[in-house]
MARRO-966058 format. One record per atom (N, C-alpha, C): residue in one letter; x, y, z. Coordinates in steps of 0.1 Angstrom, whole numbers, padded with zeros to 4 digits, always signed. Layout:
// MARRO-966058
AXYZ
...
This chain:
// MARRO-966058
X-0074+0543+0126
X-0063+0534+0126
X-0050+0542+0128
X-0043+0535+0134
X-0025+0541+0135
X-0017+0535+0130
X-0009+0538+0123
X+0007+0533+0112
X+0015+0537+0116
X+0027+0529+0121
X+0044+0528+0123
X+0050+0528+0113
X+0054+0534+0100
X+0057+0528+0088
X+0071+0527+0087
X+0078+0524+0100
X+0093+0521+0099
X+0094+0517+0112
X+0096+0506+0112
X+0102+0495+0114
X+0112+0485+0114
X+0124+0494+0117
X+0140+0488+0109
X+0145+0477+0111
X+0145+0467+0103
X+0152+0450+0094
X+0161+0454+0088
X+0174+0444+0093
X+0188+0443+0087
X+0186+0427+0089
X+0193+0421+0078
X+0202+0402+0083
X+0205+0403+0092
X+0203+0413+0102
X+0214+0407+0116
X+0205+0405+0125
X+0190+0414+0120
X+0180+0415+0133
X+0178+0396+0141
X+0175+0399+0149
X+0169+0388+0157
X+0156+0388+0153
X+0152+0376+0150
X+0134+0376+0156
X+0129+0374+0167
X+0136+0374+0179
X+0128+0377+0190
X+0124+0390+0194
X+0141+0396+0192
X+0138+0412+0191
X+0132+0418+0185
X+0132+0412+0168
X+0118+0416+0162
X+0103+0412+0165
X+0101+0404+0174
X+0088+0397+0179
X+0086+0407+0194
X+0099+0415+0197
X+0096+0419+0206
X+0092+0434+0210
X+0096+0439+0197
X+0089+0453+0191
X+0076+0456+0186
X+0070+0446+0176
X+0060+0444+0168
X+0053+0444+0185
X+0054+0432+0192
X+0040+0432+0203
X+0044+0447+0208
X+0053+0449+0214
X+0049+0466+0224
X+0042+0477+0215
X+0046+0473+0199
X+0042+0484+0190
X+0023+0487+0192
X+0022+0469+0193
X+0008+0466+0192
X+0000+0471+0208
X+0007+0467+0216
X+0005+0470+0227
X-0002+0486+0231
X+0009+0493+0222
X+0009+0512+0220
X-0006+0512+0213
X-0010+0506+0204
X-0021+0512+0202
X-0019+0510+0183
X-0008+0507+0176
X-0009+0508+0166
X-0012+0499+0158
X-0023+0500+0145
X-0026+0488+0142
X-0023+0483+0129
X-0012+0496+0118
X-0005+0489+0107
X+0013+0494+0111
X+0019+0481+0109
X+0035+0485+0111
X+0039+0479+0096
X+0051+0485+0096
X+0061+0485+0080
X+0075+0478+0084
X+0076+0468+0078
X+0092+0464+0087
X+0098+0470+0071
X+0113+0480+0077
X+0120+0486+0069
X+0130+0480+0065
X+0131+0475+0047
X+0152+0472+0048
X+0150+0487+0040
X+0165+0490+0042
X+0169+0500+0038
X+0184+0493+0029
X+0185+0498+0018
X+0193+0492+0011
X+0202+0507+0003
X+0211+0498-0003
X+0224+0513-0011
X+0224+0509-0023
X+0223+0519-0032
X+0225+0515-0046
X+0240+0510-0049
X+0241+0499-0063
X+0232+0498-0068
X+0225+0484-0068
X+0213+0491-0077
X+0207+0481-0071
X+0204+0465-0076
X+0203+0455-0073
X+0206+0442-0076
X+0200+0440-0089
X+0202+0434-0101
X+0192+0429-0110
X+0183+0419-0102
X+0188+0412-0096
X+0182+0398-0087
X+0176+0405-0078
X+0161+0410-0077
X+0153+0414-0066
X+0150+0405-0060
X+0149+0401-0047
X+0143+0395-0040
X+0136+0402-0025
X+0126+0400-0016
X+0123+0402-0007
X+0128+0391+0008
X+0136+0401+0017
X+0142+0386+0024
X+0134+0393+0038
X+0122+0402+0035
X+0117+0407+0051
X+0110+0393+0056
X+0111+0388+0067
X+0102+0380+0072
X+0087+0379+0073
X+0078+0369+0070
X+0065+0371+0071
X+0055+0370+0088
X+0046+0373+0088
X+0039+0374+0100
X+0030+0367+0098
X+0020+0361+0108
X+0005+0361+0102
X+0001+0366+0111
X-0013+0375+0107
X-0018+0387+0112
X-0032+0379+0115
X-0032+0370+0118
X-0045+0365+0123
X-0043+0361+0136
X-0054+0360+0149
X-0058+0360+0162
X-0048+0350+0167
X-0040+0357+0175
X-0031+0346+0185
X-0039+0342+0198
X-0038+0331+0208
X-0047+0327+0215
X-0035+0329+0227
X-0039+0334+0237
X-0033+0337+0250
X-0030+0324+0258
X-0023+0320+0267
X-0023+0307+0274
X-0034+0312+0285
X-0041+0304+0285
X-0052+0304+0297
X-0044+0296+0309
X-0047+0303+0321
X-0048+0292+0334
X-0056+0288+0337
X-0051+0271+0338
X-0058+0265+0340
X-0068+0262+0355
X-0084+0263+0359
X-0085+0262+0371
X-0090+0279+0378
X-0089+0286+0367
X-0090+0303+0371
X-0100+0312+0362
X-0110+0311+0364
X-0120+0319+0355
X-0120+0332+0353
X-0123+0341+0346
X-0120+0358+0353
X-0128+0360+0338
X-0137+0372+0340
X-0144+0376+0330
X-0140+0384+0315
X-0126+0385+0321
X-0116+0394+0307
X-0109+0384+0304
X-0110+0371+0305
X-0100+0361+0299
X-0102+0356+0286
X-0117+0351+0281
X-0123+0354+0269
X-0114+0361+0259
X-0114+0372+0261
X-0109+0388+0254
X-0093+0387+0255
X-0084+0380+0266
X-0073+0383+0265
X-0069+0369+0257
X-0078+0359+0252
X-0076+0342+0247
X-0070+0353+0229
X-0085+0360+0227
X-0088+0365+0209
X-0078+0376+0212
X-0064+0377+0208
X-0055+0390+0204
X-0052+0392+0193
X-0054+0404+0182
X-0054+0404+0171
X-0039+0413+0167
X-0034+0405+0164
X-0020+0415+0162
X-0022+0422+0144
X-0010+0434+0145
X-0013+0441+0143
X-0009+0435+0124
X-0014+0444+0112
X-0010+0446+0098
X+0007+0449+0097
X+0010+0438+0091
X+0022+0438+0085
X+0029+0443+0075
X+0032+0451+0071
X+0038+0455+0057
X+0053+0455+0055
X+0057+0453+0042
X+0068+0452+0043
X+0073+0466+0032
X+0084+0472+0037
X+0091+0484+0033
X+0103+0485+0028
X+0105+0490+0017
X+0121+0492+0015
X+0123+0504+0011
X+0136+0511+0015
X+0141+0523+0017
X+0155+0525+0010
X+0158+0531+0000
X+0169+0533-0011
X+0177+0544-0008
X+0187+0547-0003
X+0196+0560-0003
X+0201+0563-0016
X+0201+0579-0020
X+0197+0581-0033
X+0203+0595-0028
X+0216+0595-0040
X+0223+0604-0038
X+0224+0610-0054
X+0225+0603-0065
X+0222+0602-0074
X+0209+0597-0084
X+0201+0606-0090
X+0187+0605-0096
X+0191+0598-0106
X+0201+0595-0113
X+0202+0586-0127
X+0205+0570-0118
X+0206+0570-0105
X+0203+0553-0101
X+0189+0547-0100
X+0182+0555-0101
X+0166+0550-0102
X+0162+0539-0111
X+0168+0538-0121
X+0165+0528-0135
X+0158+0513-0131
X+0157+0508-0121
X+0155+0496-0111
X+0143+0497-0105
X+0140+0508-0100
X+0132+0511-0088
X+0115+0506-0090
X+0113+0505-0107
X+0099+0500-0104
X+0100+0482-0103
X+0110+0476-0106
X+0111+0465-0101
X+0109+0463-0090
X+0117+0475-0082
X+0119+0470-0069
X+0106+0473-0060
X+0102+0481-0063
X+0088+0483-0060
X+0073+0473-0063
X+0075+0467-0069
X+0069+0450-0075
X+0071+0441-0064
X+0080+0444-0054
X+0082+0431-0052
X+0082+0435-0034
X+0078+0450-0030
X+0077+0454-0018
X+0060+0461-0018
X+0057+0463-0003
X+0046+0466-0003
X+0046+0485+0000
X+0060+0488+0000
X+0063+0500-0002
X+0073+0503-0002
X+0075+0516-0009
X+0092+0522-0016
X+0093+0535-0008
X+0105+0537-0003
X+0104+0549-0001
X+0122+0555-0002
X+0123+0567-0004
X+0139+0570-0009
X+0142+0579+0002
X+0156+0581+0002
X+0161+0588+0016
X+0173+0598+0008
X+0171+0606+0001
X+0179+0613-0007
X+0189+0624+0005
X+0203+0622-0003
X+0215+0630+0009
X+0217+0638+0001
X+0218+0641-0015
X+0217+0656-0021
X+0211+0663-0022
X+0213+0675-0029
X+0193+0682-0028
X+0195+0679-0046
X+0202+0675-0055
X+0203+0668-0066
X+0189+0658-0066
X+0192+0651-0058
X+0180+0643-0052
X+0175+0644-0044
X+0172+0653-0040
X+0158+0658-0030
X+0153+0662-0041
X+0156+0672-0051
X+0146+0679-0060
X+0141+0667-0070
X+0151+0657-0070
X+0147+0648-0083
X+0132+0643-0072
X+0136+0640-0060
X+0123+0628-0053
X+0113+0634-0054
X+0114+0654-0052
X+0101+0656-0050
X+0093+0659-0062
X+0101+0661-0077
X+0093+0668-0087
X+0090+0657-0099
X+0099+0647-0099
X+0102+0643-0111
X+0097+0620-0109
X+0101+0616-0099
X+0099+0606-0095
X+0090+0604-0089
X+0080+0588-0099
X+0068+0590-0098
X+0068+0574-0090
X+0078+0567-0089
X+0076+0555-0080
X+0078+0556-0063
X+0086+0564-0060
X+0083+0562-0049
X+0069+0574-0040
X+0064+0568-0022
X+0054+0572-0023
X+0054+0585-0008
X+0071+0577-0002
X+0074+0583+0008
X+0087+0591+0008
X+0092+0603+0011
X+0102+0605+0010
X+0107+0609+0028
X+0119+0596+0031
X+0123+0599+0046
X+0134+0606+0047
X+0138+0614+0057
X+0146+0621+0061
X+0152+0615+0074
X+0170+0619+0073
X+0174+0613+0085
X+0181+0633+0090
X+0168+0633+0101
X+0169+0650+0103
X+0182+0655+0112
X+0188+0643+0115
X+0202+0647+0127
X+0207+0650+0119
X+0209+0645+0105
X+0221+0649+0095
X+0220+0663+0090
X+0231+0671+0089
X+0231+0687+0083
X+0229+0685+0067
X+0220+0690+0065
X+0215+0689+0049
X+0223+0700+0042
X+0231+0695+0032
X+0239+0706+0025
X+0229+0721+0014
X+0218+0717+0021
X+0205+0726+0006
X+0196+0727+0023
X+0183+0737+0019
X+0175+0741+0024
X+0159+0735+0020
X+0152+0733+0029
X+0137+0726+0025
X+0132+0745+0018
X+0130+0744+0008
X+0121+0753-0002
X+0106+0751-0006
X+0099+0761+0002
X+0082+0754+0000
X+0079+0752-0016
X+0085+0759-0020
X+0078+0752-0038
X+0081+0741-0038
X+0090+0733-0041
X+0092+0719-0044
X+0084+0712-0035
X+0087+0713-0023
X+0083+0705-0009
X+0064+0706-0013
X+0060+0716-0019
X+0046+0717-0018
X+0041+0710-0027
X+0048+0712-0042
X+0045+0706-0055
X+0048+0689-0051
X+0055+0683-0045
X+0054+0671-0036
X+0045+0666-0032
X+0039+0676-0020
X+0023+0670-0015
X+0013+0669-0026
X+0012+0681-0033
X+0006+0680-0046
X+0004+0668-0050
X+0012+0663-0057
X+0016+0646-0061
X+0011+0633-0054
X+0013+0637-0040
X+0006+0625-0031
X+0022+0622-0028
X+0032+0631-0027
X+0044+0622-0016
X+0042+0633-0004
X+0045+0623+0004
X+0047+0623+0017
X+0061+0618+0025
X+0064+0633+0034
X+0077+0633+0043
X+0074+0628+0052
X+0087+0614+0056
X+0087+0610+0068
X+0097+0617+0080
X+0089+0619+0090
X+0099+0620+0106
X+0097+0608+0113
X+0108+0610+0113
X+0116+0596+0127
X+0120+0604+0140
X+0108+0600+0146
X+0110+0607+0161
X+0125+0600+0171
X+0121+0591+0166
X+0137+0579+0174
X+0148+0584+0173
X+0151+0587+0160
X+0162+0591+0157
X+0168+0608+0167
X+0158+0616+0176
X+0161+0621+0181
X+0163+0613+0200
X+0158+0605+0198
X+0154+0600+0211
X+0171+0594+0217
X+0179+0588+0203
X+0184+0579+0203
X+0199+0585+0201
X+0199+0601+0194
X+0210+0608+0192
X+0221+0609+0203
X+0235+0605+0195
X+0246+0602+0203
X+0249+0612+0207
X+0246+0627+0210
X+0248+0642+0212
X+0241+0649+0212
X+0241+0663+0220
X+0228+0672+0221
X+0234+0678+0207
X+0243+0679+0199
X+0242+0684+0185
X+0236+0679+0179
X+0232+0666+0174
X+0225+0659+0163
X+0208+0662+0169
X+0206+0660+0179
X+0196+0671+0187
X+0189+0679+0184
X+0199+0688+0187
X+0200+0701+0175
X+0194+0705+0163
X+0200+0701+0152
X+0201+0701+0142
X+0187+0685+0138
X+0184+0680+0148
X+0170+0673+0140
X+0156+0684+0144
X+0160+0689+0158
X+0148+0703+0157
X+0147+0714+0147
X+0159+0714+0146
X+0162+0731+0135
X+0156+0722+0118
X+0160+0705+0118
X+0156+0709+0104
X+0137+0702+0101
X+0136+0699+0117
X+0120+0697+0119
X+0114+0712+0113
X+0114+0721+0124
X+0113+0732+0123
X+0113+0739+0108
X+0123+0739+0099
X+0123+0740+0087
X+0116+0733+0078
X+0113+0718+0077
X+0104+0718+0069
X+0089+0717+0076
X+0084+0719+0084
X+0073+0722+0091
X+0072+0737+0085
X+0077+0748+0087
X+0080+0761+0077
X+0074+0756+0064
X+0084+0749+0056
X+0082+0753+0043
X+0069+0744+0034
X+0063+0731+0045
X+0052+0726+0033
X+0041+0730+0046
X+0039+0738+0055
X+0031+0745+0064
X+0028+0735+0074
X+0029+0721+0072
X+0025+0713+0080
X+0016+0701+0075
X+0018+0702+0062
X+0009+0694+0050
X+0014+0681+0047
X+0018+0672+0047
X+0021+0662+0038
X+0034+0650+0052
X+0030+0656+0063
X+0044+0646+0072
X+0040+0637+0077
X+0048+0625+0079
X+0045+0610+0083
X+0051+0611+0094
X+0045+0609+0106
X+0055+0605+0121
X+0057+0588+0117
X+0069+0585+0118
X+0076+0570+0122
X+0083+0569+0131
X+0087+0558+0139
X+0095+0557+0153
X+0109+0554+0146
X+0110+0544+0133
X+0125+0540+0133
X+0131+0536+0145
X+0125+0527+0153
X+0126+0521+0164
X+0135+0509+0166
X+0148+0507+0166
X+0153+0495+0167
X+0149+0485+0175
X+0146+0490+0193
X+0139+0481+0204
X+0127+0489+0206
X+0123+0484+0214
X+0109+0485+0221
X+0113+0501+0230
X+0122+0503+0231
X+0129+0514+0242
X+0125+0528+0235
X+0127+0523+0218
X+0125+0537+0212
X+0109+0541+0209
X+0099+0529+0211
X+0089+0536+0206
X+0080+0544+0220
X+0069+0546+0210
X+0066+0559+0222
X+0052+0562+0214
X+0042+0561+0230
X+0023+0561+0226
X+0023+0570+0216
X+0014+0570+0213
X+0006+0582+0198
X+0002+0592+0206
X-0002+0595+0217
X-0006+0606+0221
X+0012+0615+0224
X+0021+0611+0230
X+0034+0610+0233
X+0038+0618+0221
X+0038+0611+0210
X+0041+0614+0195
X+0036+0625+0192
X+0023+0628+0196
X+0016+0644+0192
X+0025+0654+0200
X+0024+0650+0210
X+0028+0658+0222
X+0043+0663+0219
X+0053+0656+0212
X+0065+0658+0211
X+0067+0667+0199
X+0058+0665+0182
X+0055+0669+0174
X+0055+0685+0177
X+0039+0685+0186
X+0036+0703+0190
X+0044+0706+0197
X+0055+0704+0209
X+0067+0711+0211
X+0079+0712+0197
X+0081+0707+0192
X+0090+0706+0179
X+0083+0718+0172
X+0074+0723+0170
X+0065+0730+0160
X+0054+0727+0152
X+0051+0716+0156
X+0040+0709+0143
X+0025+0708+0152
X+0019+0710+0150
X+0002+0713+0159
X-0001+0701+0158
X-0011+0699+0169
X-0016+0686+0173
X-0029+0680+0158
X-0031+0691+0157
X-0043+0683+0146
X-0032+0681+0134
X-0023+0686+0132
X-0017+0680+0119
X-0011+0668+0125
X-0005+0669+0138
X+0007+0653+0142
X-0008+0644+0145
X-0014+0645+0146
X-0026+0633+0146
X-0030+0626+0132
X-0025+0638+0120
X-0030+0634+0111
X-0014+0627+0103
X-0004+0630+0109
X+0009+0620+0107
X+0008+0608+0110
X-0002+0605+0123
X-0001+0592+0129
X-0014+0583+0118
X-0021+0590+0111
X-0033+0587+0105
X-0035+0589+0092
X-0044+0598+0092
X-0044+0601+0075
X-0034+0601+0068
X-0025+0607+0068
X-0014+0614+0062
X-0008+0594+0055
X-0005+0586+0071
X+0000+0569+0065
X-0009+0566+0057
X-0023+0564+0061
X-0036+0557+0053
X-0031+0563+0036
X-0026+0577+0040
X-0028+0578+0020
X-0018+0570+0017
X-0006+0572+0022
X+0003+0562+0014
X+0005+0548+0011
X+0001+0541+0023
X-0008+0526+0023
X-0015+0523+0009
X-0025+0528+0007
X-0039+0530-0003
X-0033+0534-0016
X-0023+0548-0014
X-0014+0552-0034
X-0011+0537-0035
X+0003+0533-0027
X+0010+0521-0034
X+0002+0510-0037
X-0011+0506-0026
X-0018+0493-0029
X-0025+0497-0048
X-0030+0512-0047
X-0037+0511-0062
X-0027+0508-0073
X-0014+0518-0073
X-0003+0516-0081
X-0002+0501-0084
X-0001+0490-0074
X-0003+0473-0078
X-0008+0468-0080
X-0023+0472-0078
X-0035+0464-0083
X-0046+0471-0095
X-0046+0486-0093
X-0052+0496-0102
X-0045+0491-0116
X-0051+0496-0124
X-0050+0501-0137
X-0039+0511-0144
X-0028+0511-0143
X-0017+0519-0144
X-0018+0533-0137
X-0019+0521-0124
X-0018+0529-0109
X-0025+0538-0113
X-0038+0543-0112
X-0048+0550-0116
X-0060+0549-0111
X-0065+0544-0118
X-0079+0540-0119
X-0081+0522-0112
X-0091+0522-0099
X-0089+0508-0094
X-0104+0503-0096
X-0107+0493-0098
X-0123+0488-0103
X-0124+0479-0090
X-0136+0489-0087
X-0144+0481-0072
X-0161+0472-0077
X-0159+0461-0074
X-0176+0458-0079
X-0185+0470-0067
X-0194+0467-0080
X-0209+0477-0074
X-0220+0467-0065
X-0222+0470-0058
X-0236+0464-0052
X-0248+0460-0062
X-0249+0445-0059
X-0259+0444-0066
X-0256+0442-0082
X-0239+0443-0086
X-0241+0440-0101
X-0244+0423-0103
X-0236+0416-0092
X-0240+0402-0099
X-0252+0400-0104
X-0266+0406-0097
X-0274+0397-0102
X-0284+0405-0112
X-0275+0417-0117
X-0279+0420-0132
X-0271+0413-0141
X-0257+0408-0138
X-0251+0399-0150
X-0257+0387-0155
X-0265+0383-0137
X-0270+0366-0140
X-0284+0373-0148
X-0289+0380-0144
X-0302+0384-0151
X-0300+0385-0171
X-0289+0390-0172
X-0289+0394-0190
X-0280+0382-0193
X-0274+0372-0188
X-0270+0361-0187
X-0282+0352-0195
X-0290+0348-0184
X-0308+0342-0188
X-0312+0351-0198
X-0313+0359-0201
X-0318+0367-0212
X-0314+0365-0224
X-0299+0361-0227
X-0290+0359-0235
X-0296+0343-0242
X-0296+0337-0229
X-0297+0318-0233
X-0311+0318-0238
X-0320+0327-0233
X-0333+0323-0240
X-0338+0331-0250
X-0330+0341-0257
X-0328+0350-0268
X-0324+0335-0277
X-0310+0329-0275
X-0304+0322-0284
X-0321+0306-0286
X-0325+0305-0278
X-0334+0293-0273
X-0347+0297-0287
X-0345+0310-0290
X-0358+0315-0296
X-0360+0312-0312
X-0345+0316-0314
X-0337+0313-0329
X-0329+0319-0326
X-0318+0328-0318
X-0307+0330-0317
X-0308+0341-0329
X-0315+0349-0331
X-0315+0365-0339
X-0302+0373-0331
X-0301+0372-0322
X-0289+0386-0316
X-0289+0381-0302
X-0280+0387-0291
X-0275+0387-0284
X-0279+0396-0271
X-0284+0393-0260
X-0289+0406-0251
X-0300+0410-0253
X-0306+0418-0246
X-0316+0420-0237
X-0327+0427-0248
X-0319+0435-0259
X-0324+0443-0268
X-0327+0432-0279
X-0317+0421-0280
X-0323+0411-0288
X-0333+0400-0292
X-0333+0399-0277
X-0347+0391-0274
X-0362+0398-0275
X-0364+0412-0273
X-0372+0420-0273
X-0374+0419-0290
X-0365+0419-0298
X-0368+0417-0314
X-0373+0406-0318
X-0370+0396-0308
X-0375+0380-0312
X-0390+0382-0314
X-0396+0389-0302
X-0409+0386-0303
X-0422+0390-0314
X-0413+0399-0323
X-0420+0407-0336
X-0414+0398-0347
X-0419+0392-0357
X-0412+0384-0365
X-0407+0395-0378
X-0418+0405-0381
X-0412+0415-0393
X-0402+0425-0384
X-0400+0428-0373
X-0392+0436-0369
X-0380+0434-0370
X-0377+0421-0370
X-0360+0414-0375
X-0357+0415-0389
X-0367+0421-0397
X-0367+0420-0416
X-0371+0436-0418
X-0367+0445-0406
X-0368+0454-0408
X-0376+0465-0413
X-0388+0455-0412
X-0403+0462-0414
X-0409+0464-0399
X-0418+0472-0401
X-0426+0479-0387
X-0435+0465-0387
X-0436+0469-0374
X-0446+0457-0366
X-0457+0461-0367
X-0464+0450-0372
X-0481+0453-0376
X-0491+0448-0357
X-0499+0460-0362
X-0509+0460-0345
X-0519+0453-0351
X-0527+0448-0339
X-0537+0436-0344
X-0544+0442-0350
X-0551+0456-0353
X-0558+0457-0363
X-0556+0457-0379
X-0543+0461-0379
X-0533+0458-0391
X-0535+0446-0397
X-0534+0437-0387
X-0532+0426-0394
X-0542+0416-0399
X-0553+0420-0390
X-0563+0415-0394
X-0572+0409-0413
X-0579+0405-0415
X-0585+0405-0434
X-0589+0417-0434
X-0603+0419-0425
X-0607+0430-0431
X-0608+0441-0426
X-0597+0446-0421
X-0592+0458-0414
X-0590+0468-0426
X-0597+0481-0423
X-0589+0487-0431
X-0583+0496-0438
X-0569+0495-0448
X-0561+0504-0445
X-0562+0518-0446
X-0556+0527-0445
X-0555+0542-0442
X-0546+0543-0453
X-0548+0555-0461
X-0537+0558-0470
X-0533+0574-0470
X-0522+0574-0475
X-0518+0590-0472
X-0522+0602-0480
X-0522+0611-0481
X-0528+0619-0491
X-0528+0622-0505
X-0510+0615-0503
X-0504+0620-0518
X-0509+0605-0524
X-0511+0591-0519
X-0516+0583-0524
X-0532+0590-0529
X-0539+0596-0519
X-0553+0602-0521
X-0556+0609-0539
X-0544+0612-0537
X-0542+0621-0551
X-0540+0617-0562
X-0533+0610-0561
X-0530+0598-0574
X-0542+0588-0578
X-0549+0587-0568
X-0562+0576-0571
X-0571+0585-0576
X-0573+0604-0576
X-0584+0610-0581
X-0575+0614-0593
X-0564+0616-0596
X-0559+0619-0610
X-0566+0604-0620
X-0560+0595-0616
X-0559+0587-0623
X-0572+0582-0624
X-0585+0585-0615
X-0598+0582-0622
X-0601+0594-0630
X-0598+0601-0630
X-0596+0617-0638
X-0593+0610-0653
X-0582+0605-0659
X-0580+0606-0667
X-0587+0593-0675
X-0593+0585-0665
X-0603+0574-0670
X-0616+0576-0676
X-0618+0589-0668
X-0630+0597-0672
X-0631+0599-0686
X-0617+0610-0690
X-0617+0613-0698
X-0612+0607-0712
X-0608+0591-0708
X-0605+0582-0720
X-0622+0573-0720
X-0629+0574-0712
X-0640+0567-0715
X-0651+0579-0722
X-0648+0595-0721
X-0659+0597-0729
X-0650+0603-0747
């Protein structure tokens, strides 16, 4: 699968315009997109989400009427593409964060766009809600990408975004410039480990195929098998962190059913009702197994049928053996 994970939403967008990027996006080949607000601290108490919704289920093509053709079928069922919705925080100061896991509650992903390296170092070492960290690479960064931080980053599971658009779209061969030089630099410093290709595409004009994307990547510096894995692996992880973070276990640990458990539950379920049906001694599977010995519930050993029998009979131990010949011993010796 392929991810666009920016997608840029402001109040002003159009939805046609937005209706008109999503299909070319779909068109390109990609099958999860992220519509982006990007917002300025601080941040609201009143969270709300105002991205628009999609439905991602099969739109039907208009058929002509009167005209049969064997790909018409196929062009009726169009599956457009996974929707997500993104927000993006400019983060200049790391003591504005205090909000962020709210705001993250209420999006299907967070990601920060830090303009100091105050907060570059806070995104990448210390801040555990967001999952993406984007870069706007026209801009001259007052600090240097440093592979320790940047590495101890991937470590964590964040991930750098590039916005290819934003070079496409640059008002000057300076900004140009200076988005290659600081591609180039952090391609250097996390070796090529942990980067997200996004279009940041306002129209349809800025986006551009996935093979396109590789292609522009390995001239920039970054090798085809890692920009393949920008267009893929690299989004899937971030998709996947945030969904566990919301539905896991303090974003941790996520509980998937096992194959096949239902109908061990229904099984010790019945086990349970006809345990209680017996005389209700205990509970489960181990308890009904006790039902069936009446001294095993009273804590005596279960007698075998020969045991139990009249005239079976018994075995005694030695030290009993001993006490029956003392004690005719001393009968002996009081009868003579």
């Amino acid at each position: 699968m392929l991810y666009d994970l920016n997608i840029p939403w402001s109040p002003t967008t159009a939805s046609a315009d937005l209706s008109r990027t999503i299909s070319f996006a779909s068109s390109l080949g990609y099958n999860v997109l992220a519509l982006n607000h990007t917002i300025a601290p601080p941040i609201p108490s009143q969270i709300t989400n105002p991205l628009p919704k999609f439905d991602s289920s099969p739109t039907a093509a208009p058929a002509t009427p009167g005209i049969a053709s064997p790909q018409q079928p196929q062009m009726q069922q169009k599956k457009q593409p996974t929707i997500l919705h993104r927000v993006t925080v400019l983060l200049s100061d790391p003591s504005q964060n205090y909000r962020l896991p709210a705001l993250a509650a209420a999006y299907d992903i967070l990601a920060v766009r830090p303009t100091t390296e105050k907060a570059f170092q806070a995104a990448c070492l210390s801040m555990a809600e967001p999952s993406l960290i984007s870069l706007d690479l026209t801009q001259h960064f007052p600090f240097h990408f440093r592979p320790k931080p940047l590495m101890a980053a991937v470590a964590r599971g964040v991930r750098f975004e590039v916005c290819y658009a934003q070079v496409l779209t640059a008002p000057d061969t300076r900004a140009r410039a200076v988005f290659v030089s600081n591609l180039a630099s952090l391609v250097r410093a996390t070796k090529g480990r942990g980067i997200v290709a996004s279009s940041e595409a306002r129209s349809p004009l800025g986006l551009r195929a996935p093979n396109d994307v590789v292609n522009l990547l390995a001239v920039w510096g970054l090798g085809s098998e890692r920009g393949t894995e920008a267009l893929g692996v690299n989004p899937r992880g971030v998709v996947v962190n945030e969904g566990i973070k919301r539905s896991g276990f303090r974003g941790v640990v996520d509980v998937l059913e096992v194959g096949g458990r239902e109908n061990d539950v229904k099984q010790q379920q019945q086990q349970r009702q006809q345990g209680k049906k017996n005389g209700g001694k205990g509970k489960g599977t181990k308890d009904v197994k006790q039902g069936e010995g009446e001294d095993k519930g009273n804590g005596q050993k279960r007698k075998t049928p020969d045991e139990s029998g009249d005239g079976a009979q018994q075995t005694i131990s030695k030290r009993q053996a001993k006490k029956l010949r003392v004690a005719l011993k001393e009968k002996e010796k009081e009868a003579t």
